[in-house]
LODREN-273974 format. One record per atom (N, C-alpha, C): residue in one letter; x, y, z. Coordinates in steps of 0.02 Angstrom, whole numbers, padded with zeros to 5 digits, always signed. Layout:
N
aXYZ;...
//
This chain:
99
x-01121-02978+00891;x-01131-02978+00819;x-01197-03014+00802;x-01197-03075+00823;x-01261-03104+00807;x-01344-03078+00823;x-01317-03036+00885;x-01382-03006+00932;x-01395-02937+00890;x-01335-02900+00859;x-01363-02853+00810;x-01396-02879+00751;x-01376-02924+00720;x-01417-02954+00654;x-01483-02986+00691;x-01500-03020+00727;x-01542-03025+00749;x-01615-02999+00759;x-01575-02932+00792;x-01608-02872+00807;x-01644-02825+00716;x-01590-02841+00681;x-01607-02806+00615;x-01651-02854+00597;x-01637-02925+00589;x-01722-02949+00558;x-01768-02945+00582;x-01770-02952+00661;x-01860-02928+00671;x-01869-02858+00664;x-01826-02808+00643;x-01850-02743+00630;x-01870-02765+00538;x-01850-02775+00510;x-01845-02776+00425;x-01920-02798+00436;x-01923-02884+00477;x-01990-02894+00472;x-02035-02881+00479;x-02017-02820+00532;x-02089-02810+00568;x-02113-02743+00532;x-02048-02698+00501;x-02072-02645+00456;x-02100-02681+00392;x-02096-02738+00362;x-02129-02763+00296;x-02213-02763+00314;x-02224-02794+00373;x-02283-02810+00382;x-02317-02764+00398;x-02296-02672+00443;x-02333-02644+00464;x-02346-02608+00395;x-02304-02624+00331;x-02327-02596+00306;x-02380-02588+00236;x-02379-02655+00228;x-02454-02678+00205;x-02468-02746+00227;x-02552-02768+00221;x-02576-02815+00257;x-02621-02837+00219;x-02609-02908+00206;x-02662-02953+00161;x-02742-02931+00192;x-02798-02939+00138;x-02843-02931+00164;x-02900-03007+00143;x-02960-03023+00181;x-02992-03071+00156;x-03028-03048+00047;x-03032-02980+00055;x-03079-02971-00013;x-03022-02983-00068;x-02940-02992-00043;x-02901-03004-00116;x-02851-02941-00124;x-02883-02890-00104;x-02838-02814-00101;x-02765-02833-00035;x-02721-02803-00066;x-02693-02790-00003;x-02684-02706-00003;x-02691-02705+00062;x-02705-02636+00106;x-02635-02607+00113;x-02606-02553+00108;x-02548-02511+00105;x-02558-02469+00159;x-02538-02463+00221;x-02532-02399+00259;x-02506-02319+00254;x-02487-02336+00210;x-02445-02268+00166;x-02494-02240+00089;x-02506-02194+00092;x-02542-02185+00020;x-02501-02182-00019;x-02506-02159-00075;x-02461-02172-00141;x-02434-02099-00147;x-02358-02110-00175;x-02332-02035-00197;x-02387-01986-00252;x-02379-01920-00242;x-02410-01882-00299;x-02387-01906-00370;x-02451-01936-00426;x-02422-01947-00491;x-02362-01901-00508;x-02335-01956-00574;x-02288-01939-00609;x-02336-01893-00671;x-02304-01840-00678;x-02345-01800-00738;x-02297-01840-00818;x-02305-01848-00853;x-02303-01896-00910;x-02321-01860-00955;x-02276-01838-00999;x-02281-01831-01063;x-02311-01871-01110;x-02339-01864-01117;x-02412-01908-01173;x-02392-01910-01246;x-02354-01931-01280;x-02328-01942-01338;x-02386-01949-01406;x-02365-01914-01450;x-02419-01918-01517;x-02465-01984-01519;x-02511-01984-01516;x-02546-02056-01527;x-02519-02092-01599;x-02526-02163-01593;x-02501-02196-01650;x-02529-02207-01709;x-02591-02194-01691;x-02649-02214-01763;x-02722-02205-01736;x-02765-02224-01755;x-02829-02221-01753;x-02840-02267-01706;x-02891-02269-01662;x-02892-02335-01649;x-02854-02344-01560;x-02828-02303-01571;x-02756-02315-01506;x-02800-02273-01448;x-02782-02293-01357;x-02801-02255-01308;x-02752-02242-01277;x-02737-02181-01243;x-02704-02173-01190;x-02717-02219-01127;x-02681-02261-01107;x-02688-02297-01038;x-02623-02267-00983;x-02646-02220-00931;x-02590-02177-00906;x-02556-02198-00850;x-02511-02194-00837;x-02466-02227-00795;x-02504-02219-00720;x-02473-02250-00678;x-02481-02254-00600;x-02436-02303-00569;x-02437-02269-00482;x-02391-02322-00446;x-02441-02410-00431;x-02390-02439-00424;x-02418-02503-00392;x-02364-02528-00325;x-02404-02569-00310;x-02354-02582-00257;x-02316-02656-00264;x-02249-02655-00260;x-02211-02712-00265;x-02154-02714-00212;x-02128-02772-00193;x-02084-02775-00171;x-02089-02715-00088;x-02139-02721-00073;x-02126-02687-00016;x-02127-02601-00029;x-02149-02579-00090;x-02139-02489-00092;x-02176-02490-00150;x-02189-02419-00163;x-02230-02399-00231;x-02179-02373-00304;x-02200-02445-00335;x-02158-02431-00413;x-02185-02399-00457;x-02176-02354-00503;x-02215-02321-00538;x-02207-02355-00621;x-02290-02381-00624;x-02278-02418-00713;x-02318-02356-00758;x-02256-02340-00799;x-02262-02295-00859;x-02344-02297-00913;x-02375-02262-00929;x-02418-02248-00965;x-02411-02288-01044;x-02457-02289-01053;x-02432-02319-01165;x-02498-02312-01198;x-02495-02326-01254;x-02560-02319-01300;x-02571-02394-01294;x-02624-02401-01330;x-02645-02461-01311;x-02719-02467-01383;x-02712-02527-01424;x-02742-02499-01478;x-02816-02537-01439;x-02877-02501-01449;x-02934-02534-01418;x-03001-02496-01449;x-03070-02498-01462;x-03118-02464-01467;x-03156-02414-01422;x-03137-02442-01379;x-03171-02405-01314;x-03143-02357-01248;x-03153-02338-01222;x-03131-02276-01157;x-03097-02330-01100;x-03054-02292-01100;x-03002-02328-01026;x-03032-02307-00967;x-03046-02314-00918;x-03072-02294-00849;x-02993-02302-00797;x-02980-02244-00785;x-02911-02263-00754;x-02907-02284-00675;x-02872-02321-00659;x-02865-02365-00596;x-02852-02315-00564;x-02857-02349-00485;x-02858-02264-00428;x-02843-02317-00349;x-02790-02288-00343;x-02804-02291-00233;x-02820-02257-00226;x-02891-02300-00158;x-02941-02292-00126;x-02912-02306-00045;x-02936-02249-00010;x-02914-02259+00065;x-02974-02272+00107;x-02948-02317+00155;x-03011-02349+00195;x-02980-02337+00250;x-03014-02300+00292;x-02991-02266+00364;x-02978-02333+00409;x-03007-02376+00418;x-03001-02435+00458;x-02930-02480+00442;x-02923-02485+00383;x-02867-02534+00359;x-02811-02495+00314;x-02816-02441+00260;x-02747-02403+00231;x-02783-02386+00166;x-02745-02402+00122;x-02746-02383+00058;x-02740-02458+00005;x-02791-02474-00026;x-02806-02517-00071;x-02784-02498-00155;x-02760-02521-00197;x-02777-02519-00268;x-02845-02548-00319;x-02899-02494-00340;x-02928-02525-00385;x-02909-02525-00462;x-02886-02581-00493;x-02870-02573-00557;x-02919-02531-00610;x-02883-02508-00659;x-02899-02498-00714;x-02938-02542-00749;x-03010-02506-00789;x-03061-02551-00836;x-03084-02521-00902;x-03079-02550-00961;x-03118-02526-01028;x-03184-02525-01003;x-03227-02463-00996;x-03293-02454-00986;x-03332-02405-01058;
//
């Protein structure tokens, strides 16, 4: 009994770690790319003034969560965030920027 539980945490652990890896620049690196977006119904804008900021996965807890899209009242153009794959190390997240 003990040698099976055993056996299950260095598997749990060792699948957490193969599957993303801190990096020195601040990113952590994902070995797995991200599921194909969620297509999102884009709801009437609220007023003048308002941007679409559109959903995407992030990564938490060990897998890719998907955070929902919203308006967002602002002056300027959303530049939407994107994983970027780096052949050497996986798949990074660059956030989203008002540009």
């Amino acid at each position: 009994m003990m040698k099976s539980v055993l056996v299950a945490v260095i598997l749990a652990t060792a699948g957490s770690f193969a599957m993303s890896v801190p990096a020195t620049a601040g990113y952590v690196y994902v070995q797995t790319g991200p599921p194909a977006a969620v297509v999102e119904r884009v709801p009437g804008r609220p007023g003048r003034g308002y941007v679409w900021v559109g959903g995407y996965y992030r990564w938490y807890g060990g897998r890719y969560t998907w955070v929902s899209g919203s308006w967002v009242r602002h002056g300027g153009a959303w530049c939407q965030g994107h994983w970027v794959h780096e052949p050497r190390h996986g798949w990074y997240w660059t956030p989203g920027r008002w540009c």
